[in-house]
C-alpha positions in Angstrom: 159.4 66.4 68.1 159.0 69.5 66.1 156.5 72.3 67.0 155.0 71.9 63.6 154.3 68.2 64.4 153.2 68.9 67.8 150.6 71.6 66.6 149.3 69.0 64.0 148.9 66.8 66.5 146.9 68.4 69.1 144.6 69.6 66.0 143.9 66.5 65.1 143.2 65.8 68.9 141.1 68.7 69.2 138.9 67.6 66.5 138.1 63.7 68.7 135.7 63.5 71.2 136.8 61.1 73.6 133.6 59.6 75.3 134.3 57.2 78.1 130.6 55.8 79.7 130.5 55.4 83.6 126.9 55.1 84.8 123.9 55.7 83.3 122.9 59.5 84.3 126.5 60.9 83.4 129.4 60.5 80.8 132.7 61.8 80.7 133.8 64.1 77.6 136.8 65.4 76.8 138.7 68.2 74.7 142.0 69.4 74.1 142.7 72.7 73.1 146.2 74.5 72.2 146.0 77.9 72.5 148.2 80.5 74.9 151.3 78.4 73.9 150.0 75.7 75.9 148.2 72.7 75.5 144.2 73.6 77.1 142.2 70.5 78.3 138.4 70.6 79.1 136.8 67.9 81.2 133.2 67.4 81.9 130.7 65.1 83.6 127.7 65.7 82.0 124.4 63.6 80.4 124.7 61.7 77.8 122.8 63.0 75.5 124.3 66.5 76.2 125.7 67.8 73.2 129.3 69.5 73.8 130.2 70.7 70.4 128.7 74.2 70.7 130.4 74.2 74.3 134.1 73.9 72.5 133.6 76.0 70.0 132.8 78.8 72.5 136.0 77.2 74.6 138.0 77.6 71.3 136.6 81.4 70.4 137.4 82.8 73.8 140.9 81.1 73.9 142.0 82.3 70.3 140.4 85.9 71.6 142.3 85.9 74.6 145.6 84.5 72.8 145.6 87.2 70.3 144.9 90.3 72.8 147.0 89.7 76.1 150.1 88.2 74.4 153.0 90.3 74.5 153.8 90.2 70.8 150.8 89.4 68.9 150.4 92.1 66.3 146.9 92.6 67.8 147.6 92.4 71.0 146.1 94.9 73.5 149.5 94.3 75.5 151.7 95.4 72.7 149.5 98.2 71.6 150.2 99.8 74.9 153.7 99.0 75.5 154.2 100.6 71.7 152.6 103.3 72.9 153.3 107.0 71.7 151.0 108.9 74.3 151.1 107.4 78.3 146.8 108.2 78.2 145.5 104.9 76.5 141.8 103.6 76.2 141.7 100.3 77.0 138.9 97.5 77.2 137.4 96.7 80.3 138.5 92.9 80.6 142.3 93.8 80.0 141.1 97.4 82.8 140.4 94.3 85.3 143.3 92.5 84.6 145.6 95.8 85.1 143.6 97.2 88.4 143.6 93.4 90.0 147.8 93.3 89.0 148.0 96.8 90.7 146.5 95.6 93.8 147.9 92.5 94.8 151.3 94.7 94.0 149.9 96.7 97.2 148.9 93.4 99.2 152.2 91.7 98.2 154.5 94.2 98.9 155.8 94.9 95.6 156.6 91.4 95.0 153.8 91.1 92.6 154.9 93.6 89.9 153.0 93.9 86.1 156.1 95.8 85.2 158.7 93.2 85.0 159.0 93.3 81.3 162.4 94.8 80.6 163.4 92.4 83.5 162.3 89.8 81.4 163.8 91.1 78.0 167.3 91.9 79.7 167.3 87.9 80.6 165.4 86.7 77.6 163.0 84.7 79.6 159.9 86.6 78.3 157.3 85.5 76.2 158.4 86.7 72.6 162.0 86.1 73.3 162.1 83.4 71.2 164.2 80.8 73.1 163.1 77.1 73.1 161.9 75.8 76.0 162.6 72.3 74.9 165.3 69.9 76.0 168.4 70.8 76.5 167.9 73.2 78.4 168.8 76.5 76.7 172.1 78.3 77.7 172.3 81.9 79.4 174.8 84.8 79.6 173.8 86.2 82.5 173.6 90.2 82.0 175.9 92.2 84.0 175.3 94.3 87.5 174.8 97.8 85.5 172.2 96.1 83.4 170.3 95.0 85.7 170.0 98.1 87.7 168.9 99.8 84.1 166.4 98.1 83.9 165.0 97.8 87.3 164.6 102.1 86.6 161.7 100.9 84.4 159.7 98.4 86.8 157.4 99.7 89.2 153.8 99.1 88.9 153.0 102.1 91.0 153.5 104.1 87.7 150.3 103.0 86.2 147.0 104.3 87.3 143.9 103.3 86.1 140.4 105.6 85.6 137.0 104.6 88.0 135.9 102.7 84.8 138.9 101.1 84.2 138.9 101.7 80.5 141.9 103.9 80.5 145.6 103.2 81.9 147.5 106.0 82.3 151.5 105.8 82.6 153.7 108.1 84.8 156.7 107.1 82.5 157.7 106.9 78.8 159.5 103.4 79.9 157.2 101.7 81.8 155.8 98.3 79.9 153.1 95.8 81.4 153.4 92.2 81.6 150.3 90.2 82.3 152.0 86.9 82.1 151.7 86.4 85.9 148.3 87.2 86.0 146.1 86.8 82.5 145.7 82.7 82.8 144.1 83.1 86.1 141.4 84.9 84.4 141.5 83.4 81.5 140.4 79.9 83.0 138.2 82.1 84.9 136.3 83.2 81.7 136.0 79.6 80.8 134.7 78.3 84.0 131.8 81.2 83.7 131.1 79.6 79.8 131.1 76.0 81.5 128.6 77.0 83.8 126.8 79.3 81.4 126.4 76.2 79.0 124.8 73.8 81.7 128.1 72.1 82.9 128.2 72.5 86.5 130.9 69.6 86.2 134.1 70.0 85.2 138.0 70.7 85.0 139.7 73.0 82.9 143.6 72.3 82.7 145.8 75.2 80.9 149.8 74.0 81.3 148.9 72.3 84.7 147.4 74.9 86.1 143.8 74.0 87.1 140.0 75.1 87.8 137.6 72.5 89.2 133.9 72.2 89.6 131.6 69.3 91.0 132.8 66.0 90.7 133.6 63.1 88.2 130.5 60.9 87.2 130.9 58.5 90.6 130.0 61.2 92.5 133.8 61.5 93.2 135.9 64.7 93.3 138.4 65.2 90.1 142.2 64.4 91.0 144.8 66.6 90.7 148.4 65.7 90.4 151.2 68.8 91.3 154.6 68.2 89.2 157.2 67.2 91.1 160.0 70.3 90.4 162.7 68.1 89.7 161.3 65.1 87.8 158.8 65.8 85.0 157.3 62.3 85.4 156.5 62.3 89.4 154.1 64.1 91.5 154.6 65.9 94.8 151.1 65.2 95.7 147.5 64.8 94.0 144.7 66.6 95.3 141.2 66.0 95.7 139.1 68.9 94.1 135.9 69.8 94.1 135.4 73.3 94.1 138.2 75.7 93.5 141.8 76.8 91.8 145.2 74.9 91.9 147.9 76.8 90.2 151.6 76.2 90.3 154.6 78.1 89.5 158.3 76.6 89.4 161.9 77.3 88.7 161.5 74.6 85.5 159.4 76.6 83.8 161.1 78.9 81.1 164.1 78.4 82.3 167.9 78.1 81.3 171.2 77.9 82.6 174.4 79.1 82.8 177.9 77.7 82.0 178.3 76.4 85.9 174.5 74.8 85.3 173.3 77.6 87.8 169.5 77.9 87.2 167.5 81.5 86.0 163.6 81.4 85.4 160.7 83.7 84.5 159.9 85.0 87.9 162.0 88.0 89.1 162.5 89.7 92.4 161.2 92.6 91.5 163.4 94.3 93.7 166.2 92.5 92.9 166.0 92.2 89.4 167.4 88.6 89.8 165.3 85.5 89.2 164.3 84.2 92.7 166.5 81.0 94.4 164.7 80.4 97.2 161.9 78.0 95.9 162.0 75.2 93.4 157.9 75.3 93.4 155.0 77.1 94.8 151.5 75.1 94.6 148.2 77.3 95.9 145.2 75.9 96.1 142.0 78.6 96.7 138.6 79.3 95.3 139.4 82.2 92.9 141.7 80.9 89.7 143.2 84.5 89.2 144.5 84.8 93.3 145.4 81.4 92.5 147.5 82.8 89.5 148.8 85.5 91.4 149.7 84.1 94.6 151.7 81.7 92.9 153.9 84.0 91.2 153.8 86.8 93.8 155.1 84.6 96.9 157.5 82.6 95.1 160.7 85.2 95.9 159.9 84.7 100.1 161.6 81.8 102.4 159.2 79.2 103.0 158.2 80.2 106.5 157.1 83.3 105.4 154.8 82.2 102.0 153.7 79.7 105.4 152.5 82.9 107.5 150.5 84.6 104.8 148.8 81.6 103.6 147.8 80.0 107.0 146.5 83.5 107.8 144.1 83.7 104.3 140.4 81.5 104.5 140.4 78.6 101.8 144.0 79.6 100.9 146.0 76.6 101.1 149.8 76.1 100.0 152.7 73.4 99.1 156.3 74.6 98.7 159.4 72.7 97.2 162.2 74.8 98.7 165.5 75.2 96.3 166.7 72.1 98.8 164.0 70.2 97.6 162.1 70.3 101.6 158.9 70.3 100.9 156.2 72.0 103.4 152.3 72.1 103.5 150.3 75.0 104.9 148.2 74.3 108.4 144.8 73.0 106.9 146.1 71.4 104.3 145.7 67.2 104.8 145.1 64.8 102.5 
């Protein structure tokens, strides 16, 4: 399937409503969305004489907004302006100030393991977003960069070299070569934003799906909460559980997602040790389920380097923080709490 047909078809699915009565008081409606470079669902339970038009076209601004300024590469994106820069003092808007002071400290919390400066990582490896390599089947082939490389770049990640105003409406950089990289982070919020226009609009019942990664409100018509199915790491049309949700984030990062291979079918992905400069081995997935979409986000992301026992630990330790791991064995373990 070529991306041209794929685009044209999810317009033209954008533009039905797909209504499907259960009961009398509520109806289920449907929209599908394809912005971010991924496909964007909207589901809600709401009256049937609620009219929902208004509510995607709001959906649909804020997506194309947020597509345009926190990509990488867009030609009006806040992202590139930055990492373009030709002075380290830069005025920035409050939403992307959030974004950066958030990233900054969950790279305290974490360790270092959650780093917004893994860019040149990324670009050294040509697993970030503008690199340009299909994501499609087969799977794209790698060279991997040498030892020397890698340590080049690595002189250019450290998060620590961004500070942030009290307002957050200026970044200031403590090097020429230090870029930002929100793709860890900038879907959490994202989904956020939307869940804040659901409720904003009336819907107080709902799920919002961007590339499997979820936020979930209320319940389906039947009183019943929504279902959510985690991708199985290894097969694309299994599940390695489904989850009932009701109120809360589920987000999931994996080593099949932007990934390629070398000539001994060795795997590399999109999330780097940041210490390292390797892509992590130790985890084929990482599922966290918690109230917040954008500690959702970054949990996901900023624990996937550990060993199981330790991502275990930190999560059984956090309230309504609640974990499933795929190891690179294909073990899978739950956190404490977590039954279903």
């Amino acid at each position: 399937m070529t991306r041209f047909f794929l685009i044209s078809l999810l317009i033209i699915l954008s533009i039905l409503l797909i209504s499907c009565i259960n009961n009398d008081s509520r109806v289920i409606r449907q929209q599908l969305f394809f912005r971010m470079d991924t496909m964007v669902e909207a589901t809600i339970s709401v009256p049937p004489r609620y009219n929902p038009t208004p509510l995607w076209r709001s959906m649909d601004s804020l997506l194309t907004q947020c597509e345009k300024r926190f990509s990488a590469s867009g030609d009006s994106s806040e992202i590139k302006i930055i990492n373009t820069r030709t002075s380290n003092a830069l005025p920035i808007s409050i939403q992307l100030g959030e974004i950066l002071r958030m990233g900054i400290d969950y790279g305290d919390t974490l360790d270092g393991a959650f780093d917004i400066t893994v860019l040149p990582l990324k670009e050294l490896w040509g697993l970030c977003e503008q690199c340009g390599a299909s994501d499609s089947a087969p799977i794209p082939m790698i060279q991997p960069p040498d030892s020397a490389s890698v340590s080049a770049a690595l002189r250019s990640v450290d998060y620590k070299k961004i500070r942030l105003n009290a307002a957050a409406d200026s970044v200031f950089f403590d090097s020429d070569s230090t870029c930002v990289d929100v793709g860890g982070i900038a879907k959490g919020f994202v989904i956020k934003w939307l869940g804040a226009l659901m409720k904003g609009r009336g819907v107080n019942d709902f799920l919002i799906s961007a590339g499997g990664d979820i936020i979930a409100y209320g319940g389906k018509p039947d009183g019943a909460p929504w279902q959510v199915g985690v991708r199985h790491p290894r097969r694309p049309d299994a599940l390695t559980a489904v989850i009932p949700v009701g109120y809360g984030a589920v987000f999931t990062s994996g080593d099949y997602e932007r990934m390629r291979q070398d000539a001994n079918g060795r795997r590399y992905h999109h999330i780097f040790d940041a210490k390292t400069g390797y892509p992590c081995g130790r985890n084929q997935s990482l599922t966290i389920q918690t109230h917040d979409p954008v500690t959702a986000d970054i949990l996901s992301t900023g624990l996937f380097c550990r060993e199981p026992e330790d991502i275990l630990d930190f999560i059984n330790a956090r309230p309504n923080t609640e974990c499933i791991i795929v190891d690179s064995t294909g073990t899978k373990f739950m956190s404490a709490r977590w039954v279903f």
